[in-house]
N, C-alpha and C positions, 0 to 999 in steps of 0.2 A: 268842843262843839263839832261836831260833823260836817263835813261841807258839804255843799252840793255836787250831786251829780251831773256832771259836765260832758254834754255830746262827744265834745274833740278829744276825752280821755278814748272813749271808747273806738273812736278812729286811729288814734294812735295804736293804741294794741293790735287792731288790725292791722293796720303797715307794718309793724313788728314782727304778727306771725307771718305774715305774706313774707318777709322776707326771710326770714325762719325758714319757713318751706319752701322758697323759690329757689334759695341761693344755689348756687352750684359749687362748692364749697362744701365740706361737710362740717357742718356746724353739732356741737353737742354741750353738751352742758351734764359732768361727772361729778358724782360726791367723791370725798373723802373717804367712803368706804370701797372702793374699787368698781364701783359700777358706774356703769351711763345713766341717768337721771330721762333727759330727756333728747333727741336724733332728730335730724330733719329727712328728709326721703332719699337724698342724694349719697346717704348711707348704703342705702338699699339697693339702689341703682350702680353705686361703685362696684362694693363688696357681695352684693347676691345674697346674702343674708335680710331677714325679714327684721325691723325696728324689735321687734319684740324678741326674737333670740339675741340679737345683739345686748338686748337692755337685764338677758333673763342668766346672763353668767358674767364675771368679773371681765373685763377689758383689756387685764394681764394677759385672759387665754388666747386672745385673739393674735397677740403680737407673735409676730415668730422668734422660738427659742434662741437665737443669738445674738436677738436686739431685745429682749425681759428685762434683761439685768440694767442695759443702760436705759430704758421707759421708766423702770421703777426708779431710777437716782433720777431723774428728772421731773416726774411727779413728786418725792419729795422734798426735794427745793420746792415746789410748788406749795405746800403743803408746810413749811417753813417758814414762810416769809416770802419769799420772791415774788414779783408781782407777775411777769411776764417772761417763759420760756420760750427757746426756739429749738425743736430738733425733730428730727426724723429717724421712723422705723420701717418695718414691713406688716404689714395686717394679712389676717386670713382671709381667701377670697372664699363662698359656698362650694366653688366647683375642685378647691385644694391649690389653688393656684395662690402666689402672692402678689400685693401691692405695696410702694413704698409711696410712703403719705409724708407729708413735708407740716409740718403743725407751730403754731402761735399760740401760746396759753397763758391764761391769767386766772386769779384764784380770787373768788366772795368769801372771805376768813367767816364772816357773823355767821354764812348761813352754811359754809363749810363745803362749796361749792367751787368747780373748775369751770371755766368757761372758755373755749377750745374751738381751732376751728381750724381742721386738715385739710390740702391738699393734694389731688395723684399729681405724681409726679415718678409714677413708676418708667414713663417711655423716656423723659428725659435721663432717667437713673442707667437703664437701657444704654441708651445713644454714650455715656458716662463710661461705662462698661467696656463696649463695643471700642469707642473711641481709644482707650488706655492699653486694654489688650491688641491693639491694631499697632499704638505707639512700639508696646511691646516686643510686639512679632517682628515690624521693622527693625529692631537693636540686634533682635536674635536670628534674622537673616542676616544684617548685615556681618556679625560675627562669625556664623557659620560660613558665608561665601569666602572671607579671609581668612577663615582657619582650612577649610576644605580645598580652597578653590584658586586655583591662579590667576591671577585678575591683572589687566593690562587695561592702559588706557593712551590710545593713539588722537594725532590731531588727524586732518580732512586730509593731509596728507600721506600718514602713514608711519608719522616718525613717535618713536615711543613719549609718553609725558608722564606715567607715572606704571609702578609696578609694586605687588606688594610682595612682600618678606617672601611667601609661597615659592611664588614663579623665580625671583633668585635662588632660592634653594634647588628647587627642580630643574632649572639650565644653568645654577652653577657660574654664571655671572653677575657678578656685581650691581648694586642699582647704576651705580655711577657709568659703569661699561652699555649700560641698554640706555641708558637717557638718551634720546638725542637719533637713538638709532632707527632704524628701522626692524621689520621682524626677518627680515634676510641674514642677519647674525645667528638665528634659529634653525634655518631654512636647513631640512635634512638631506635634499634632492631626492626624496620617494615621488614628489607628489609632480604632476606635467605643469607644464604651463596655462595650458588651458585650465586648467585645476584651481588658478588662483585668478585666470582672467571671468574666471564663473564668480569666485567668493566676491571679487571688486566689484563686477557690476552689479551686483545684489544690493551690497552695500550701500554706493555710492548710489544707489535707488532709494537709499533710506530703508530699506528692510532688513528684516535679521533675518540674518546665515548662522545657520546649527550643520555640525560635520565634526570627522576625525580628520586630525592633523600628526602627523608624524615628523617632529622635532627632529634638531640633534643639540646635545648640550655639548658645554665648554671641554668638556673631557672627550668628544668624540663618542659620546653613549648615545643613543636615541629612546625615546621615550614618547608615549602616543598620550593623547589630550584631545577627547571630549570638550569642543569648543563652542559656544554662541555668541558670536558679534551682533551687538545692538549699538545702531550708528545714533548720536542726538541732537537734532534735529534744531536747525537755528532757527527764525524767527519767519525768517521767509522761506524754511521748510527744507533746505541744504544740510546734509550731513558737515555738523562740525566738529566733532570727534566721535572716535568712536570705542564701545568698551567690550572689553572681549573676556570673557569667561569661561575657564577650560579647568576640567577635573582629569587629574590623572591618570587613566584610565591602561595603562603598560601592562601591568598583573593581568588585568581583564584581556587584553588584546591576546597576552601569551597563553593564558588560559584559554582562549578562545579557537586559538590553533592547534591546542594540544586537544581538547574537545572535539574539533572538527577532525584533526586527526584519528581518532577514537571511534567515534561514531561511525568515519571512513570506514575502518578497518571493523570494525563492529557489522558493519552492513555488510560489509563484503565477507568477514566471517561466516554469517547468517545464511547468505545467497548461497554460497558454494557448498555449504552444508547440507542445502534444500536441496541442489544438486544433486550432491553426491548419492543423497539420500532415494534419489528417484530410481527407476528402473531405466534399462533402453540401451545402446549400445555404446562399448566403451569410445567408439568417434564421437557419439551425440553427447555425451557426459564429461568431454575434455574439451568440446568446441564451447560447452558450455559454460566451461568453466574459465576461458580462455579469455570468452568476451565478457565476463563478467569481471575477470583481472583487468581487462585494458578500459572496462567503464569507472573503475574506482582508482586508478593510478595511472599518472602521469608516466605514461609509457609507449612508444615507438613501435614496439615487435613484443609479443609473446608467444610462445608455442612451445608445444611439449612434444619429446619423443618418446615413444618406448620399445620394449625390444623384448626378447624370450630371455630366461634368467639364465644361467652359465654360458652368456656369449654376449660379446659389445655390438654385436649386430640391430641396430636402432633404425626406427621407420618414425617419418614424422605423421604424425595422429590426427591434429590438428594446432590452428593459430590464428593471430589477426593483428593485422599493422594498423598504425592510426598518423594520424596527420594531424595540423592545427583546426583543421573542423571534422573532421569525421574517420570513423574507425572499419573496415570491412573485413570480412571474414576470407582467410587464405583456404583454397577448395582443393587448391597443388601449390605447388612450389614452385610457378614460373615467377613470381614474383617476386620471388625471395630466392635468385640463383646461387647466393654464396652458403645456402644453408648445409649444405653436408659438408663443406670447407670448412663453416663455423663450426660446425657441432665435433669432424673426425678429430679437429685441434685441441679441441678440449675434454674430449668424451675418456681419452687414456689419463687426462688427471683427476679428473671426475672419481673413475673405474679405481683407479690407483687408492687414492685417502678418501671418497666418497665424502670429500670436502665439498663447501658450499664456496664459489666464484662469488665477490660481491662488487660491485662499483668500481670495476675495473674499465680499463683507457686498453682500450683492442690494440692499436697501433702500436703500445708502447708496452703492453705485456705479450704480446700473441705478435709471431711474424707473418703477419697476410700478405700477398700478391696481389691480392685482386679483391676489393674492400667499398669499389665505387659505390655500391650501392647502402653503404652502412656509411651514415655521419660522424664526422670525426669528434663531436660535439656528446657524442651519445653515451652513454657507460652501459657497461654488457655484464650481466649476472647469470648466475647460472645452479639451480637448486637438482640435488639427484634424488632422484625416488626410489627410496630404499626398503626393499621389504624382508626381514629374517637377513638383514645384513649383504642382502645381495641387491645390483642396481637393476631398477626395470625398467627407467626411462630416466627424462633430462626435464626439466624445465626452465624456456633459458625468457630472458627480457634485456630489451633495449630501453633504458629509460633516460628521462628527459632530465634529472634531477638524479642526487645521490638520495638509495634508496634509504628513508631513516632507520632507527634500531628497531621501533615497532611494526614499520612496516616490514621489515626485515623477518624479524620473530612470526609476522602473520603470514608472509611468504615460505616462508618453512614449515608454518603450521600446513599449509593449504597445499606445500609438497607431500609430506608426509601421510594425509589425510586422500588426497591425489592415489598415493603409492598403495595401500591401503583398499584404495574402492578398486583400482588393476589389479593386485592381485584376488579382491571380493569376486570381481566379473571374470577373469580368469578361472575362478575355482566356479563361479557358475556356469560357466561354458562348458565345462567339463561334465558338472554334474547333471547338466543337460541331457548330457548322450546316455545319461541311464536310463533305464524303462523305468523306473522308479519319477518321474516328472513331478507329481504331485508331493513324492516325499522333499524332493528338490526347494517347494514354494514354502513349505513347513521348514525346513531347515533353515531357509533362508531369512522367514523371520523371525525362527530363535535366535540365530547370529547377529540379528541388525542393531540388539542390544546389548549391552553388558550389564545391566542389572538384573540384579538373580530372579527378584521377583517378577519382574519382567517376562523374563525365558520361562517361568516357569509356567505364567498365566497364560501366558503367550501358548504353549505346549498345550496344556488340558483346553485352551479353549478349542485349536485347529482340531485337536484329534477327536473330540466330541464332533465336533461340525462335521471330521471327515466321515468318522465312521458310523453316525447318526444314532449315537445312543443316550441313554439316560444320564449317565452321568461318567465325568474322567477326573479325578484326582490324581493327586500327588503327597505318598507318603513320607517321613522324613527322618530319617535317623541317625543318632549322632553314639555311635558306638563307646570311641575314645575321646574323646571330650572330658573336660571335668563334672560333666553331667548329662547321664544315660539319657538318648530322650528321644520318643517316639511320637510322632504329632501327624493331624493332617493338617498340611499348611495352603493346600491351594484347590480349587476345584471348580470345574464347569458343569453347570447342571440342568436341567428341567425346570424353568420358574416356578411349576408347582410342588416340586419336591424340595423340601427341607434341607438346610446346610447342614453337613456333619465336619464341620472345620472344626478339630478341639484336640486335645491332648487325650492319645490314644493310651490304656494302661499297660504298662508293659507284664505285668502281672498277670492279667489276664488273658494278655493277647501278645504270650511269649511266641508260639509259632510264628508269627511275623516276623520279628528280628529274627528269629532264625531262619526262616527263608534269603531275609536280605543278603545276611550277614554269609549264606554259601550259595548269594547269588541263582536262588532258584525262580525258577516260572510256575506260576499257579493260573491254571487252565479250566475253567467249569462251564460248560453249554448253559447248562441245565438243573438247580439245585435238586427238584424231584425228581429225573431219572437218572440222575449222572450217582448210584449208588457204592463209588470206592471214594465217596468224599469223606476226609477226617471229621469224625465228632468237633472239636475245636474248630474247622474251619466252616461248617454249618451251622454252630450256634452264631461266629462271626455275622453271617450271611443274613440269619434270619433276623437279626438284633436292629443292622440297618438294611431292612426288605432287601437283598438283594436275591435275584434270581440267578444270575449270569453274570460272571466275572471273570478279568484278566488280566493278572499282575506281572509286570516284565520289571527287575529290579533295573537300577540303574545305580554304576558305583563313579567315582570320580577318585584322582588321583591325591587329594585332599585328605581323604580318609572317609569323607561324606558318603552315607548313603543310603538308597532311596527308591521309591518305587508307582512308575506310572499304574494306577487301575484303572480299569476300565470295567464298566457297570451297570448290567441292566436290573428294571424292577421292574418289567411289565413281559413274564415269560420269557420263555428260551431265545438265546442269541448265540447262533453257533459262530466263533472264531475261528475265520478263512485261515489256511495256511499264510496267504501271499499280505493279512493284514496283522499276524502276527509278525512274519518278518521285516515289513514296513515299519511295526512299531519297535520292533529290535532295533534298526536302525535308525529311528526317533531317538532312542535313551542312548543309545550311542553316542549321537549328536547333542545329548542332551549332557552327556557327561562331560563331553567336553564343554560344553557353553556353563557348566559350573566351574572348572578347572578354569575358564577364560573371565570368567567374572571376578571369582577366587582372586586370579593373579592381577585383575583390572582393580582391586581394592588394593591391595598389597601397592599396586604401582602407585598407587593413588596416595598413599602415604609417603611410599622413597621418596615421593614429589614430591609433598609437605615437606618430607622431612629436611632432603635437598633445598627449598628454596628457604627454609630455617638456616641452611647452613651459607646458603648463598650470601643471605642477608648479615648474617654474624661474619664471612670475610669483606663483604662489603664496609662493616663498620669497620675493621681493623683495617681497611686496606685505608679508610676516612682517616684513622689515627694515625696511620702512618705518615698521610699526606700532614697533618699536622703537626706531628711529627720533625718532620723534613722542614719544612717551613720556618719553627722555631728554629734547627740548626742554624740553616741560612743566614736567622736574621742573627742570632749567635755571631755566627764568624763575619757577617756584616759589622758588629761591635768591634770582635777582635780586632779586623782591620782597620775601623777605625779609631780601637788605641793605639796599633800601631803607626798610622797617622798621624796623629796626637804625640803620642813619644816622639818622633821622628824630628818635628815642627821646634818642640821644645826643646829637643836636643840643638837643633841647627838656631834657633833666638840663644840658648845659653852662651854658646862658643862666641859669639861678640857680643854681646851684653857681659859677660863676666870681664874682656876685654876692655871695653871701654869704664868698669866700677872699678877694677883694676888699675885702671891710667887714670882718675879722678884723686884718689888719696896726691901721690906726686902732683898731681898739676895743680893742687890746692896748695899743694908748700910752695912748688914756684911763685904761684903767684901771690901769697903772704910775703915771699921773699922779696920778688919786683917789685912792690907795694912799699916795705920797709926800706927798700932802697931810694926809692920815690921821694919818704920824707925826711932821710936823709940829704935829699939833694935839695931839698925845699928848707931842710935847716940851714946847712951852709952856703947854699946858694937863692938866698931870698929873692935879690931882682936877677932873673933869669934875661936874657939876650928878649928884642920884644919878638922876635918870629916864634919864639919857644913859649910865650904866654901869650902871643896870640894863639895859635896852636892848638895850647890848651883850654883857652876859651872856647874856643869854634867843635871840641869833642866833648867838651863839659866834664874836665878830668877826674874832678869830686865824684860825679855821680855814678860813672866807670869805676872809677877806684870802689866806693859802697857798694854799687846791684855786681861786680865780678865776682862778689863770695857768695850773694845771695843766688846768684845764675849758677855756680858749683854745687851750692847745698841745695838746687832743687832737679839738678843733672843727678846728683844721688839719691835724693826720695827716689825718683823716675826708672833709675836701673834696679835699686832694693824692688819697688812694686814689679816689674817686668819679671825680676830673679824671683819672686815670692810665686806669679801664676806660674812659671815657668816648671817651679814646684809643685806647684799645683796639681798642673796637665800630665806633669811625671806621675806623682803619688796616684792621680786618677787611673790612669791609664795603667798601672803596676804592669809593666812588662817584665820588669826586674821580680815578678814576681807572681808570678803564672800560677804555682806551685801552692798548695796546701802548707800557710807560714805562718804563726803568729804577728798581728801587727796589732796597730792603732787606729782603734775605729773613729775617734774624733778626728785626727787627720781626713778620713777618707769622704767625714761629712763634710768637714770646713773646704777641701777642695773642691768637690761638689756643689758647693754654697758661693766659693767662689768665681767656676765657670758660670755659673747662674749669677752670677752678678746683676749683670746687663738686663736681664726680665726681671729680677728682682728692684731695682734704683726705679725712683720716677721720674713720667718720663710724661711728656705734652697729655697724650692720651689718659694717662695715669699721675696724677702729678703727687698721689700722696706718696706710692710705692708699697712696695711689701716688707710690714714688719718679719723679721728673724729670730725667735725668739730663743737663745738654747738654754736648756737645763741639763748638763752637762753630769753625770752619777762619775764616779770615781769609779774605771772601769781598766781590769789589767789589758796585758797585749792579749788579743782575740785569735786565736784558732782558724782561719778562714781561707778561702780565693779572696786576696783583696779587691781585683780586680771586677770579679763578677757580683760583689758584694757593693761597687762602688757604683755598679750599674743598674744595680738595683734600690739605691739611693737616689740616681739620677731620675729612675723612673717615675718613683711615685713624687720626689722633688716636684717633679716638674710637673704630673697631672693635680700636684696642688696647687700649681702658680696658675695653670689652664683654667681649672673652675675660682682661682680667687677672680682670674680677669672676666671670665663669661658672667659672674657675681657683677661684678666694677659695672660692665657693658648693662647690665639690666637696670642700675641702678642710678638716681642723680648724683652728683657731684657731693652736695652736701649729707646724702646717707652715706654715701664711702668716710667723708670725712668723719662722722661721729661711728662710725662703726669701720675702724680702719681695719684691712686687710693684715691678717697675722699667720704663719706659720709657726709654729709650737714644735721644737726636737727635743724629745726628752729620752737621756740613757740612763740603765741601772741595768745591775747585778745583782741576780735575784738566787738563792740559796746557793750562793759560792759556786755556779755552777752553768748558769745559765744568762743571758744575754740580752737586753729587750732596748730594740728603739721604737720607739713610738712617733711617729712624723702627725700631728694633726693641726687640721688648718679651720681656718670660721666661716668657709664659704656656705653652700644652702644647704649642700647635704646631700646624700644619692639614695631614690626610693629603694625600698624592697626587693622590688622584683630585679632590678638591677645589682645591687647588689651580691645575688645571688649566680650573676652569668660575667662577675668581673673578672676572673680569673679564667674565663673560658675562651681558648685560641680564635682570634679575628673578631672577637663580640670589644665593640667602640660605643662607645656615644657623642665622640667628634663627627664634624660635618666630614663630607669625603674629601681625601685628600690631606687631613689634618691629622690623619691616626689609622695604624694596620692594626689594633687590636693586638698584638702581640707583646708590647712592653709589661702589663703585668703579671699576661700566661707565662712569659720568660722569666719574669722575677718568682711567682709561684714556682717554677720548676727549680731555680738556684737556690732559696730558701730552704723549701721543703724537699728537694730529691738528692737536693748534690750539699748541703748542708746538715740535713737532719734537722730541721726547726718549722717556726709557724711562722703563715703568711696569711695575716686576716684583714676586713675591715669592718669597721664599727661607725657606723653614719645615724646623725636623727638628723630629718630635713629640718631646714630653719637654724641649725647649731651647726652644721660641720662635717667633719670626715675624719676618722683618725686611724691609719694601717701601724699596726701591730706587728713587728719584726722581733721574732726570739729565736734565737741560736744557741746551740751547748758555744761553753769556753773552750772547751776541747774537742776536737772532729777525730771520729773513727778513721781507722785507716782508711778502710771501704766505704767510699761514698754510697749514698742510698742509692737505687736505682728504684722508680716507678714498676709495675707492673708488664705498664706497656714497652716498655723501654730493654724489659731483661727480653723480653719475646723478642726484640729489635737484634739485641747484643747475640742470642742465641740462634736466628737465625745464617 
C-alpha cells in the first residue's frame, strides 16, 4: 500500500540539499566505476574546475601522479568491504597548480556508491613542509659550522667554556689546556690594544663583532680567523656569554698578499710601460718614471743616473725621496748631498760585473764617512742599465723593507726596459740632426714594435700618407725556404680601390723575383710615355691598373726578402730624387726592424725554452732537498741504534752479573736452609731468646718466600737479558753489512720494543692482538738493520690507526671487534721473500693511498709524524734491496703492506734514478 505523501518529507530533502550545497567541505558521492556521480559547488570554488568537467572524466586523472597508486589501494578497500577510509592526496587545480585534500569515506555496497567528503588542507600541508625543511637546515647548519668552523663559547667574563674538535686542531691546544682560560693563550701581539678594547665594548653592548683576528697557535705558527662574536643575552638583557665563530681564513690572507703584491707590480708594470711608451725628453721620462717607482714601493730615495757609454762618467737625471706622508720630486741634488759619494762607491762595482746591488746594510758593506743623512734602518739597491753589454746609467733605491723576489724581478724588468728607452732617445737625438726629420718619425714607429706584422703595416700605411698616393704595399718573398713563395702580404690603399692581398704567381711573374733576388729598383713615372718599359712588366701594370710605380727591394739578413711599391692609378706620378732616397732609407730601416723581430721571436723561444729548463732544475733541485732530508733522517736512525746498542750493552754488563751471582746464592741458601733443619732436628728446644727470635722474623715463611724471591730475581734478569737482545738484534750494529740473517728475529724484537703500545692499558684496556704466521723461512740476504727499521715503521703506523680506530669507537665495539695485527712470512719460488704485516683497522682511501710513499705526505696531526718513515722504508726496500713495497687497503676491513725481497742481494745495490744523478754529480 502506498503511503502518503507527507510535507516534512519534502522538507527534509531540502535541508539535505541545502547542506549538500552549502557545506564548505567538498562533499561528493562516486560510483564504483571511477567517476563522480554527484559534487557540491565547493568543488568548483576549491579546484577551478566546473562540476561538469570534474563529473565528465574518471577522478584517477585528477590526482597527481605520485599519489594514483596509493588513491586507487584506498578506494579499493573501499570497494571491498571497508566501511570507512581516511587518506590524503593532491588534486589538479584549473590553473596546473595542486591541492592536498584530506578525505573520509564510506561506501553504499547495494547501490555501488562512495560517499566522500574532502578537505583543503593544502596550507597546513605547507606550513608541514616549510616546518621540516626549517628543522632540517638547522641540523645541517649546525653540522656544517662544526665541521667548517671554530667555534668557541666564553662566559660574561671572558674565560673559555666550551671549544669544538676544529679550534683544538687549529691552535693545537688541547680542550683541557683552553678550559678555563681565557683567549690571551691565542693572543698573537699583531693586533693594539685598542683593537680589543673596540671588540669588548661592542660586545659587552650586547652586539655582534665581525673582524679578522690573527692568532698564534701552540707551535709558535700564526694563523688568521675570520671571526663573529654573538654575546647571549640574559633575561634582563646583560651579555651572558658569549659565542664566537671564526673560519680559517690563513690561505686567503697569504693569497691575498701575494695578489696585492701582483697587482702592485702589475700596475706599476703597466704605468712605466705607458711611460716609456710616450714621447718628450729623456729628464721628463725618468722623473717619470721615478715617481711612479716611489708611488707603488715602500721606498725612501729613488733616482737614476746615466752617463755617455765607454766612460763611468754618470750625471743624476732625475729622483724622489718620500717620507711617512708624502713623496717630492728632487729638481738638484741639495738634498740629497751624499749622492755622488753613494753612487762613485758603487759605480766601479756596478761597471766592474754589471751586477745587480740588492738589500744591502750601507754601513756594513760600504765604508762611508759621512752618511748622516741616509738611515741606518734603510737598505740600498742598486740596478745598472745595460744596453749591448755596456752600462748607461744606475738605478739605485733606499727602501723601507727587503725588496721581495717579484718585486725584484720587476725592478730589473723596469731597469732594463729603462736602459732600452736611453739608449731609444739617444739614438733619436741623433737622428734628429738629419735633415731627413720626417724619415726620423717613420722610423721611429717601425721600431716602437717588434711584431712584424706590425712594422710592416705600420710602413705602407706612413709612407702612403707621406707621399699621398694611391696605394703602398709590401711584396714578400721567401727564396730559400722549404717553399718558393711570393705574396702580397700588406698594403695601404684608396677606400675605393680594391685589395690585391693574394699570392702572386711566380710563373707568371718571374721578373719579380728576380729583381728582388739582385736587389734591383723599378722606377716608371708614367706607363704611357715612359716607352723602355719591359713587356712583362706592362702587362704587370695594366692587370692591377697601375699607372706609376716604385719598387725599392728590401733584403734582411734572415734570408727574407722583399719589396716596398709604391703606386699610382690615377695618371702619372713622377718619383722625386730626395723621395726615393727617403724610401731607400725606409727599407733600410725596414730590414733591420725584420732582422729585430726575426731575433725578438727567436728570443722569445730561448725564453720558453730556458724557463722549461728553469723549472726541470727547479724540480731536481726539490728532489734533491728531498733527498737530503731522507738521509738526515737516515742517520738520525743510525744514531739512534747506536744509542740503542750502547744502552743495552751498558744494562748487559751487570745484569749478566747479577744472573751470574743468582745460581750460587741459590745453593748457599738451599744450603743455610738445610742446615737450619738440621739444627731444628738435633736441637728441638732451642735457648728461649733463639725461638723468640724466630717468632718475632716468622722464620717458616722466610725460610718458603727466600726461594720464591731467587726464582723471580731470575725470571727478572732472563726478561731484562731477553730485551737486552732484543735492542742488540734490532739495532744490528754488529751488522751494518750486507749478511745473511733471520728475519723472525728481527720481527720478534720489533714486536718486542713495541710491547708497551701493544699490552692494555687504562685507555685501551683490551690491547692489541699479535697474530704470527710464521712460513719456514732460510737465513735472508739483507741490511738487517734497515730492514728492522722498516718493520719498525709500518709496525707502528699499524698500532697508530688500530688506536685512532679504539678513539672513534665505544668500548663495547672494540671489545667484539678486537684489535689485531696479522705477520705473515713465506718463501715464494725458492727465491723470493714476502712479509706481509696487515692489521683490522678502517682502512686508508684511494687517493691516499696513492701519496703514501711520497717524502713528507702524513695523515698524523702535526707534530705526530714528518712523513718520512714510509718514503724511507720505500727507498730500503725497493732501491737498496731490489724488492716491492706496497699497500693494499678496502676502508672498513684494513690495511695490509706487502714486503718482498729476493733471498739473495746483488753485489750492487739498486740505486734510484735520481739518486745515480746524486752519486755522479
Amino acid at each position: 500500500m502506498q503511503q502518503p505523501f507527507q510535507l516534512e518529507d519534502v522538507e527534509s530533502v531540502a535541508k539535505y540539499s541545502r547542506f549538500f550545497s552549502l557545506s564548505l567541505d567538498l562533499l561528493c558521492i562516486a560510483g564504483f566505476d571511477g567517476y563522480f556521480k554527484h559534487l557540491n559547488q565547493t568543488w568548483s570554488k576549491v579546484l577551478g574546475w566546473s562540476n561538469q568537467e570534474l563529473i565528465a572524466k574518471p577522478f584517477i586523472e585528477f590526482v597527481h601522479p605520485e599519489d594514483r597508486e596509493s588513491t586507487i589501494l584506498e578506494a579499493e578497500k573501499l570497494t571491498t568491504g571497508l566501511d570507512t577510509i581516511y587518506f590524503e592526496n593532491r588534486y589538479l587545480c584549473a590553473d596546473g597548480s595542486y591541492k592536498w585534500l584530506s578525505w573520509n569515506s564510506t561506501t553504499f555496497h547495494e547501490e555501488k556508491l562512495i560517499y566522500a567528503i574532502a578537505r583543503d588542507i593544502t596550507i597546513t600541508k605547507e606550513q608541514e613542509i616549510v616546518l621540516r625543511n626549517s628543522l632540517q637546515e638547522s641540523e645541517n647548519l649546525k653540522y656544517a659550522i662544526n665541521a667548517h668552523s671554530l667555534v668557541a663559547i666564553t662566559d660574561y667574563k671572558g674565560r673559555i667554556t666550551y671549544v669544538n674538535d676544529k679550534f683544538c686542531t687549529t691552535s693545537q691546544y688541547s680542550r683541557e689546556e683552553l678550559i678555563g682560560k681565557n683567549h690571551k693563550i691565542i693572543n698573537s701581539g699583531y693586533h693594539s690594544k685598542e683593537f680589543f678594547a673596540q671588540l669588548w665594548e661592542t660586545i659587552s653592548q650586547g652586539k655582534i663583532w665581525q673582524g679578522e683576528i690573527k692568532n698564534k697557535a701552540k707551535d709558535g705558527t700564526f694563523y688568521w680567523v675570520e671571526t663573529t662574536i654573538v654575546p647571549k643575552l640574559s633575561a634582563d638583557g646583560r651579555p651572558e656569554k658569549y659565542v664566537a665563530i671564526r673560519t680559517d681564513i690563513t690561505q686567503r690572507k697569504f693569497s691575498e698578499l701575494a695578489i696585492r703584491e701582483r697587482s702592485h707590480l702589475s700596475l706599476l708594470s703597466a704605468e712605466v710601460s705607458l711611460i716609456l711608451a710616450q714621447s718628450g725628453s729623456l729628464t721628463d721620462i725618468i722623473q717619470q718614471c721615478t715617481h711612479t717607482i716611489s708611488q707603488y714601493l715602500n721606498v725612501a730615495f729613488v733616482g737614476i743616473w746615466t752617463g755617455e757609454r765607454q766612460t763611468t762618467d754618470i750625471q743624476f737625471q732625475a729622483g724622489v725621496t718620500c717620507t711617512d706622508s708624502s713623496c717630492s720630486v728632487l729638481t738638484n741634488l741639495q738634498n740629497f748631498p751624499n749622492q755622488t759619494l753613494l753612487v762613485n762607491s758603487v759605480i766601479d762595482t756596478i761597471n766592474q760585473n754589471h751586477q745587480v746591488i740588492l738589500n744591502q746594510d750601507l754601513p756594513t758593506n760600504y765604508q762611508f764617512s759621512n752618511l748622516e743623512n741616509i738611515s741606518s734602518n734603510l737598505l740600498f739597491s742598486a740596478y745598472p742599465l745595460i744596453v749591448e753589454e755596456e752600462l748607461v746609467g744606475i738605478m739605485a733605491l733606499f727602501s723601507c723593507e727587503s725588496l721581495s723576489q717579484p718585486t725584484h724581478n720587476m725592478l730589473n724588468w723596469i731597469a732594463n726596459n729603462i736602459a732600452v728607452a736611453i739608449d731609444r732617445i739617444w739614438a733619436k737625438a741623433q737622428l734628429l740632426s738629419r735633415r731627413e726629420a720626417l724619415l726620423l718619425g717613420l722610423a721611429s714607429q717601425i721600431r716602437s714594435s717588434l711584431e712584424l706584422d706590425t712594422i710592416l703595416e705600420t710602413a705602407v700605411r706612413e709612407i702612403r700618407s707621406l707621399l699621398q698616393i694611391d696605394r703602398c704595399y709590401f711584396i714578400r718573398y721567401l727564396p730559400d725556404f722549404s717553399q718558393t713563395s711570393l705574396s702580397i702580404t700588406h698594403e695601404a690603399r684608396q677606400p675605393e680601390l680594391p685589395s690585391i692581398l693574394s699570392v702572386i704567381s711566380l710563373k707568371k711573374y718571374s721578373f719579380l723575383a728576380k729583381h728582388l733576388l739582385h736587389q734591383e729598383l723599378i722606377c716608371i713615372h708614367n706607363i704611357d710615355s715612359d716607352r723602355q718599359i719591359e713587356e712583362h712588366i706592362e702587362k704587370f701594370l695594366t692587370e692591377f691598373g697601375i699607372t706609376s710605380l716604385l719598387l725599392l727591394p728590401v733584403s734582411s739578413n734572415t734570408g727574407e726578402l722583399g719589396a716596398i711599391v709604391c703606386s699610382h692609378c690615377s695618371g702619372e706620378r713622377v718619383w722625386e730624387d730626395s723621395e726615393i732616397n727617403l724610401l731607400q732609407a725606409v727599407t733600410d730601416q725596414l730590414g733591420i726592424a725584420i732582422d729585430h723581430a726575426q731575433l725578438y721571436t727567436q728570443s722569445r723561444s730561448a725564453t720558453l725554452a730556458a724557463q722549461a729548463q728553469a723549472e726541470k732544475l727547479s724540480d731536481t733541485l726539490h728532489k734533491l732537498q728531498q733527498t737530503q732530508a731522507q738521509l738526515i733522517q737516515q742517520e738520525k736512525m743510525s744514531s739512534l741504534g747506536q744509542l740503542v746498542a750502547g744502552i743495552a750493552h751498558e744494562i748487559n754488563n751487570p745484569v749478566n752479573f747479577i744472573h751470574g751471582n743468582l745460581t750460587p746464592a741459590d745453593e748457599y741458601v738451599q744450603e743455610l736452609l738445610e742446615l737450619l733443619k738440621l739444627y731444628e732436628k738435633h736441637y728441638p728446644y732451642p735457648v728461649h731468646e733463639i725461638q723468640e727470635f724466630c717468632e718475632t722474623v716468622d722464620l717458616e715463611f722466610i725460610a718458603h718466600d727466600l726461594l720464591k724471591l731467587l726464582s723471580s730475581m731470575r725470571i727478572g734478569t732472563n726478561r731484562i737479558r731477553e730485551i737486552v737482545l732484543s735492542l742488540r738484534n734490532f739495532s744490528r750494529l754488529d751488522e751494518a753489512e750486507m749478511k745473511a740473517v733471520n728475519i723472525h728475529e728481527g720481527l720478534d724484537s720489533t714486536l718486542l720494543i713495541l710491547q708497551n703500545r701493544l699490552k692494555a692499558k687504562p685507555e685501551h684496556p683490551i690491547g692489541i692482538e699479535i697474530i704470527k704466521e710464521y712460513g719456514g723461512l732460510p737465513l735472508v740476504e739483507c741490511y738487517p738493520g734497515q730492514i728492522n727499521q722498516v718493520f719498525m715503521n709500518i709496525i707502528n703506523n699499524s698500532i697508530d690507526a688500530l688506536e685512532n680506530d679504539h678513539n672513534q669507537h665505544s668500548r663495547s665495539d672494540t671489545q667484539n671487534n678486537r684489535s689485531q695485527i696479522r705477520i705473515r712470512t713465506e718463501l715464494v719460488n725458492n727465491n723470493r721473500v714476502i712479509v706481509r704485516i696487515a692489521d683490522n683497522g678502517t682502512g686508508i682511501a684511494k687517493d691516499v693511498q696513492s701519496k703514501l710513499f711520497d717524502p713528507f705526505f702524513t695523515t698524523k696531526p702535526v707534530g705526530k709524524g714528518t712523513g718520512l718513515g714510509l718514503s724511507i722504508s720505500y727507498q730500503i726496500v725497493v732501491e737498496k734491496h731490489a724488492g716491492i713495497l706496497r699497500c693494499e687497503s678496502i676502508l672498513g676491513k684494513g690495511t695490509e703492506f706487502w714486503i718482498e725481497i729476493p733471498l739473495k742481494q746483488k753485489e750492487t745495490p739498486i740505486l734510484s734514478q735520481e739518486l745515480r744523478q746524486i752519486a755522479s754529480c
